[in-house]
C-alpha positions in Angstrom: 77.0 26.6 98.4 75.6 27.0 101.8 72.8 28.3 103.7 74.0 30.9 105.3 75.7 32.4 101.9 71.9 32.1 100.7 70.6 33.9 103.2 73.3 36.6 103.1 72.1 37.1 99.6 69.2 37.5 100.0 69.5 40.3 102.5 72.3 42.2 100.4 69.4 41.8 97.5 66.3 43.2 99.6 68.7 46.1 101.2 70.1 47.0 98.0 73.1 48.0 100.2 76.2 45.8 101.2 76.5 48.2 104.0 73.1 48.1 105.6 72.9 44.3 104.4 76.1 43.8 107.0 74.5 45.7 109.7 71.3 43.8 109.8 73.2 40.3 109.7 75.7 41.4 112.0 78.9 40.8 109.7 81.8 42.8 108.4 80.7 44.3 105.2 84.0 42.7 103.6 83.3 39.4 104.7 80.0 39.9 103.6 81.3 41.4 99.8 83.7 38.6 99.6 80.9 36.2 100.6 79.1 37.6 97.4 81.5 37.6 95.0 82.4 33.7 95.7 79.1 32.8 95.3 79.4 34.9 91.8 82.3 33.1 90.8 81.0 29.5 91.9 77.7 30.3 89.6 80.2 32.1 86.6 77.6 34.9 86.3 77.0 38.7 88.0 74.4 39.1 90.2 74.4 42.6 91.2 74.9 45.5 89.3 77.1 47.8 91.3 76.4 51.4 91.9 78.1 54.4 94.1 75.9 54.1 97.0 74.1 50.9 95.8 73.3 47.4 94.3 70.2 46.0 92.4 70.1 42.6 91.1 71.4 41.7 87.6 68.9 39.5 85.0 70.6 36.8 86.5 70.6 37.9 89.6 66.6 38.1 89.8 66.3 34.4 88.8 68.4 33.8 91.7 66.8 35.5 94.2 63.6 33.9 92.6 65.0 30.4 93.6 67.0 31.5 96.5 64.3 32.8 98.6 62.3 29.8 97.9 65.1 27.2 99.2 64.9 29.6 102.2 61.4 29.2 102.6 60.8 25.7 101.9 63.5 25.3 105.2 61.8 27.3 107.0 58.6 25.5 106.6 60.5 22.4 107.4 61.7 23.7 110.7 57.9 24.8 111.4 56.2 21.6 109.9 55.1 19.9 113.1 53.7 23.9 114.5 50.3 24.8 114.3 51.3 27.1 111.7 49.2 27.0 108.5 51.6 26.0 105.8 49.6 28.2 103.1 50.8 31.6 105.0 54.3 30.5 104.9 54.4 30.3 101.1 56.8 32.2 99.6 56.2 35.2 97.2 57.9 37.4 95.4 56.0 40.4 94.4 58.4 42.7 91.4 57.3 46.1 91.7 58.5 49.3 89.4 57.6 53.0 90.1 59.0 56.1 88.6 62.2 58.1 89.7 62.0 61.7 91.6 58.4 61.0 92.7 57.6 61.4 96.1 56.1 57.9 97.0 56.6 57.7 101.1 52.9 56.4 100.7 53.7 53.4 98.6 56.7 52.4 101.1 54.3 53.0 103.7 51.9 50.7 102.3 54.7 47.9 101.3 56.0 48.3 105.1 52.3 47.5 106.7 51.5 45.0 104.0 54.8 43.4 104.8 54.1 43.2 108.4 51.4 41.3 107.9 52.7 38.9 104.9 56.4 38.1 106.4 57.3 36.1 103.6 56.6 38.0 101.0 59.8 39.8 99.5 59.8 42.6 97.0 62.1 43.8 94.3 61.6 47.3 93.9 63.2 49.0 90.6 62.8 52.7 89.5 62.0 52.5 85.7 60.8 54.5 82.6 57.0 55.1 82.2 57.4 53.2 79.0 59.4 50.3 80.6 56.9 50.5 83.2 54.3 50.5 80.8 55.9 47.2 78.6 57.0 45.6 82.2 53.5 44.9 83.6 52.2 43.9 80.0 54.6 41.1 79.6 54.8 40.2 83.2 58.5 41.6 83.8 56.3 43.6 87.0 53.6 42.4 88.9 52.5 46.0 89.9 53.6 49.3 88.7 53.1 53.0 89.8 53.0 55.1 86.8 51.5 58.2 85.1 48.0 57.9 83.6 48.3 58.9 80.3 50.4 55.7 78.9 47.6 53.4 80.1 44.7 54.8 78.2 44.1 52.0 75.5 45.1 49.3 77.8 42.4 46.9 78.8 43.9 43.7 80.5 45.0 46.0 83.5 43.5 46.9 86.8 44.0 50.7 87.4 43.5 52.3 90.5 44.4 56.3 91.2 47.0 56.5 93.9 48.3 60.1 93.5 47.2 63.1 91.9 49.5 64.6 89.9 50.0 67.7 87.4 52.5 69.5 86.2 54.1 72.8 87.3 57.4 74.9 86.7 60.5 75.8 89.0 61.1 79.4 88.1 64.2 81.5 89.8 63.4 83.1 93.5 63.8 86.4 91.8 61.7 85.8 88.3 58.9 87.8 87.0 56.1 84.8 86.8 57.4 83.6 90.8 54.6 85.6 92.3 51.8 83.9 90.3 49.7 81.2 91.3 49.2 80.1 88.2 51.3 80.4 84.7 50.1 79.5 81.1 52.0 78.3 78.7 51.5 81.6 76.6 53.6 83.5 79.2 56.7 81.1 78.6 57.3 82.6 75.3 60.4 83.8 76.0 62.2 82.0 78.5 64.6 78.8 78.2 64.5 75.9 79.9 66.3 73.3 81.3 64.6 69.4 80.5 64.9 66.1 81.7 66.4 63.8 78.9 63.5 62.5 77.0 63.9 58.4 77.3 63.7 59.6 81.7 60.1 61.4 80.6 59.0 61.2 77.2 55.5 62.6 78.3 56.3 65.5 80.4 58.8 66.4 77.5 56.6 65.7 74.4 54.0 67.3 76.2 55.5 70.3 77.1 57.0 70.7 73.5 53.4 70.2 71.6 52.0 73.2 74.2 54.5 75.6 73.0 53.8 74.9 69.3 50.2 75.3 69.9 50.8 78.7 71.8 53.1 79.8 68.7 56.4 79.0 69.5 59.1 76.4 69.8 60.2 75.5 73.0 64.0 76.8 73.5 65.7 74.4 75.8 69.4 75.3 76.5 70.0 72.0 78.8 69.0 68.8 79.1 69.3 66.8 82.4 69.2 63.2 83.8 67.3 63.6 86.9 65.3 66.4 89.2 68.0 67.4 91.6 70.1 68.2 88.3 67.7 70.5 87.0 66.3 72.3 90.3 69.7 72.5 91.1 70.1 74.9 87.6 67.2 76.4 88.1 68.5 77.5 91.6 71.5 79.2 89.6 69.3 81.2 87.4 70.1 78.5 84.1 66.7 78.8 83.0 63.0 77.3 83.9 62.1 73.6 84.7 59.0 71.6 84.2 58.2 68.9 87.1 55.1 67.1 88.1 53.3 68.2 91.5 53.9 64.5 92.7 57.6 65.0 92.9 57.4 68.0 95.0 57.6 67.0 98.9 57.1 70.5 100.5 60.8 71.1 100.5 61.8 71.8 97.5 61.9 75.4 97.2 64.1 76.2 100.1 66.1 72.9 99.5 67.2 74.7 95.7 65.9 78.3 96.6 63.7 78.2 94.0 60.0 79.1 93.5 57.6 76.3 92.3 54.0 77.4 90.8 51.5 75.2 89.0 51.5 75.4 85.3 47.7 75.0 83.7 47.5 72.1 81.9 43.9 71.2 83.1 43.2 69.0 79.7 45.8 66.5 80.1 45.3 63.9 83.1 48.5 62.8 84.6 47.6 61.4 88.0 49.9 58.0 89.1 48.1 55.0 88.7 48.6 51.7 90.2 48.5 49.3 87.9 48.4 45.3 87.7 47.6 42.8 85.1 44.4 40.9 85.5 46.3 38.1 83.7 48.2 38.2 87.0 46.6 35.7 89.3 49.4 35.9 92.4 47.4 35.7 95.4 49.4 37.7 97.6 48.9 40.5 95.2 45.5 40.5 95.0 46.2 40.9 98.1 48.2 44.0 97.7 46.1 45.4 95.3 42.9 45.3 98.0 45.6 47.4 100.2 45.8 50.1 97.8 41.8 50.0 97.3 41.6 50.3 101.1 44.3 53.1 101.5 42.2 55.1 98.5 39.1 54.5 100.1 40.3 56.0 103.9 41.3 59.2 102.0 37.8 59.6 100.5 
């Protein structure tokens, strides 16, 4: 096992690409794919999970990178031992970080991005999860910090919390439908109409939620389809399939002409669903204390 193999890795791991991995070491993306799935055969275990347009790591693959980014490191400080580099800002870290699919989160990459400037060797693992795994992740340390809805944190104590997006819900509705010229629709209005849902284990809140609010306007939600992810739905929505719920957070600005669909906030003024983020005061990782002062300081500038 070399290096170099190491370090090639490591960049396929942090790229979650093969392809932009390649361009960045300046490699032949097959060289680089067979260089990967050598190493996988020396250690007799996967380490990526392979996907149409990309990789994340395997179980096994995050205890590797664990342990591979820290041989990288500890060389690195070797080669700098004798500079009048501080030792204690070349420490490695990695920092495991979950967040919910379809939401709009430019600001948290933004964040990441500056805080990573700053912190060089710090490398994240970024995976898009369930509020629930989210929820269970930070609790038994499978995350070090989380970005997820409000609501599934309200009887947890051992967490820090800090508010990092508002967030509500509101409905696509056809260009051409009768509620698309409101600014606001209640749930009494929906009586009628079908609707297309994301699969519950993507959103069990938005779901049960929207489900109670029909029975407690006097009738049971009818919903014709259910859907994997956003684009799916929008997409049906676009084609006149029936209504959609979705949270304001997931809505960028260019949604409705993207899926030529109209998008109006639903009132749901009772339930709080703003994004949190959300580390475990167990937690005692200096570099995301660190992180978590960066969020504090980015909430602050917007006050």
């Amino acid at each position: 096992m070399k290096l170099s193999t190491l370090n090639h890795f490591v960049a396929v791991a942090t790229e979650k690409s093969f392809t932009k991995a390649a361009d960045k070491l300046f490699v032949s993306q097959p060289t680089l794919s067979r260089q990967i799935q050598e190493l996988e055969a020396e250690l007799g275990v996967v380490l990526f999970i392979r996907k149409s347009h990309s990789v994340i790591l395997s179980n096994k693959g995050e205890k590797f990178f664990a342990e591979a980014t820290d041989i990288l490191k500890r060389v690195q400080r070797l080669s700098h031992m004798f500079d009048d580099e501080k030792v204690s800002d070349l420490q490695p870290a990695i920092l495991k970080i979950g967040y919910l699919p379809n939401f709009n989160m430019g600001k948290m990459y933004e964040i990441l991005r500056r805080f990573g400037k700053n912190y060089p060797n710090v490398q994240f693992i970024m995976n898009q999860d369930t509020p629930m795994n989210l929820t269970n992740g930070i609790l038994d340390g499978h995350y070090d910090l989380v970005f997820c809805i409000s609501s599934y944190f309200q009887s947890q104590k051992n967490l820090k919390k800090e508010l990092f997006m508002k967030n509500h819900l509101q409905i696509a509705l056809p260009v051409d439908h009768k509620l698309s010229k409101k600014k606001k629709v209640y749930f009494s209005e929906l009586k009628e109409e079908s609707f297309i849902l994301l699969e519950r284990q993507q959103s069990p809140v938005i779901v049960d939620y929207v489900i109670n609010q029909g029975l407690q306007n006097g009738f049971n939600l009818k919903a014709d389809h259910y859907v994997k992810d956003l684009d799916q739905g929008l997409s049906m929505v676009g084609l006149g399939k029936g209504l959609a719920f979705l949270y304001s957070g997931m809505n960028n600005g260019t949604l409705e002409r993207e899926y030529h669909i109209k998008i109006v906030d639903l009132d749901n003024s009772e339930e709080k669903q703003d994004i949190l983020s959300v580390i475990n005061k167990n937690n005692k990782n200096q570099f995301l204390q660190k992180l978590n002062l960066y969020l504090i300081d980015e909430k602050t500038s917007e006050i």
